[in-house]
C-alpha positions in Angstrom: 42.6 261.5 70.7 39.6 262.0 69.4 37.5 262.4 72.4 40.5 265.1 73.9 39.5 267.0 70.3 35.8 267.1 70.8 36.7 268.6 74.2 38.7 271.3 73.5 37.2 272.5 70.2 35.0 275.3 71.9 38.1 276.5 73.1 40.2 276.1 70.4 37.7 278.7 68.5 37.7 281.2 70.9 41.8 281.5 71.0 42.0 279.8 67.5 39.5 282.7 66.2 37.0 279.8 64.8 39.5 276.9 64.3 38.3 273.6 65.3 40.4 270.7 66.2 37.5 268.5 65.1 36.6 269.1 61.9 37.4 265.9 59.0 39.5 268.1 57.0 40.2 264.9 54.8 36.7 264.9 54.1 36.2 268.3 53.7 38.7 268.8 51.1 37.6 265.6 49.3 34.1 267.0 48.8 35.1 270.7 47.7 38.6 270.3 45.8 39.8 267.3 43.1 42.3 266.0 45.2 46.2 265.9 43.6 48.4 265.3 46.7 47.6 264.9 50.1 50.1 264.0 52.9 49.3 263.6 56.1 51.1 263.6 59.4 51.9 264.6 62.8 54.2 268.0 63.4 57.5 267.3 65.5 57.3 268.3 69.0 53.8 268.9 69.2 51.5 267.8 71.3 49.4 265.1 68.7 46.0 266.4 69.8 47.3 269.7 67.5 49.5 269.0 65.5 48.0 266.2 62.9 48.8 268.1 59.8 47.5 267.5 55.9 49.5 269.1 53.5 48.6 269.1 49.4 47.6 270.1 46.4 44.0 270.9 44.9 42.3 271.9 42.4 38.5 273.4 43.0 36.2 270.8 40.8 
């Protein structure tokens, strides 16, 4: 999956207008936010190279 990601990313931004399918959101969020919630899964009927999804709740540290 991963490998499919790193692929597409540079054209995911241009039609995604900067969105990258590669980023570690997990990590990102970690770093920037004092995590509350975070759930994580994959959107039904979509393709799993887009649609791995986090949903939560932050607060900025």
């Amino acid at each position: 999956m991963q490998v499919w990601q790193h692929r597409l990313t540079p054209l995911q931004k241009i039609i995604g207008d900067g969105c990258h399918l590669d980023r570690n959101m997990k990590k990102l969020v970690k770093n920037q936010f004092e995590v509350l919630k975070l759930e994580e899964f994959y959107m039904e009927e979509t393709p799993k190279i887009a649609g791995y999804m986090y949903k939560g709740v932050a607060t900025k540290v």
